[in-house]
C-alpha positions, 0 to 999 in steps of 0.5 A: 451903624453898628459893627453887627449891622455893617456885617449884616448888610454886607453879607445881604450886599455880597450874598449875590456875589458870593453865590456868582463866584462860588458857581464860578470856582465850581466850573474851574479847577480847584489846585488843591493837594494832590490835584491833576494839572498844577505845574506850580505845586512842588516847585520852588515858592517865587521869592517877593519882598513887599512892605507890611502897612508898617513899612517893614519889608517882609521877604518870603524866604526868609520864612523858609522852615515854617509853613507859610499860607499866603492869601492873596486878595484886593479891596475889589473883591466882594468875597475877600471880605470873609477870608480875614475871619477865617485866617485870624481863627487859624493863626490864634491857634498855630501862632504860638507854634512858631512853625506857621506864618500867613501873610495877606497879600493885597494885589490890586494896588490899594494904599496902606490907607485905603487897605485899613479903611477896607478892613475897618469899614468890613470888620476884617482887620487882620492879626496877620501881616498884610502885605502892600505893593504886589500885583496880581502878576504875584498871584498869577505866578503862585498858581492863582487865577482869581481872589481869594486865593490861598497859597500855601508853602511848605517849610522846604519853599515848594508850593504845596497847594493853591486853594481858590475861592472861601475856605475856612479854618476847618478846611485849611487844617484839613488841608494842612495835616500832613504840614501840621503832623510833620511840625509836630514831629519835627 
């Protein structure tokens, strides 16, 4: 099967899912900047150390000065499929600013094997380090109640916001301006 017939099906495969976890993100409260009830945003990042599918470790805080978007996802769920597209999108075009990182954390508890044949098999390889061994006690103590699940830390280590469900390389430079302007700035 093609690349471009695998995609094709697994968008008519998720199509009913998708539609379920959208109604679903619609009916709880979305964590965004600015949004009422969120006792994690402006409180300190909890600091992990979890291995990259390289092995090397990768600690959280020692990415304090950069704004850091933190996806957390598993292999489990339908809709992570199409967060890696969207994260590769943004990443290509902060990378070289050296004032952005993204990390994909997998929460279910896949293997690094397991991990790479999901990206292969979903044409959702990442140009971003993937994360292995975390649960989704992380993500729970993030601000994040279901997957995806983005995270993002401001350069001072405080959660600046938690935005669930999809969202898009256009949204998140929405939703980043006020980081982005001050990395200019700065």
């Amino acid at each position: 099967m093609t690349r471009a017939r695998r995609r094709e099906s697994a968008w008519r495969s998720l199509a009913p899912c998708l539609v379920a976890v959208l109604a679903l993100a619609a009916c709880g409260e979305r964590a965004d900047r600015g949004g009422k009830g969120d006792e994690t945003q402006h409180s300190p990042a909890p600091d992990f150390e979890h291995p990259d599918l390289l092995g090397s470790p990768v600690r959280l805080s020692s990415l304090r000065g950069q704004t850091v978007i933190i996806d957390f996802w598993a292999t489990w769920c339908p809709p992570c499929v199409f967060q890696p597209g969207e994260l590769n999108t943004f990443w290509e075009k902060h990378e070289k600013s050296g004032k952005i990182a993204i990390l994909g954390v997998e929460v279910g508890g896949a293997s690094v094997d397991e991990i790479r044949a999901w990206a292969h098999d979903h044409d959702a390889v990442a140009h971003y380090p993937i994360l292995t061994g975390a649960d989704e006690d992380l993500a729970r103590r993030f601000g994040a109640m279901g997957f995806p699940a983005l995270v993002v830390v401001a350069p001072d280590g405080t959660i600046d916001s938690v935005h669930l469900g999809l969202t898009t390389a256009d949204e998140l430079e929405q939703h980043l301006a006020h980081l982005l302007d001050g990395d200019r700035a700065g």
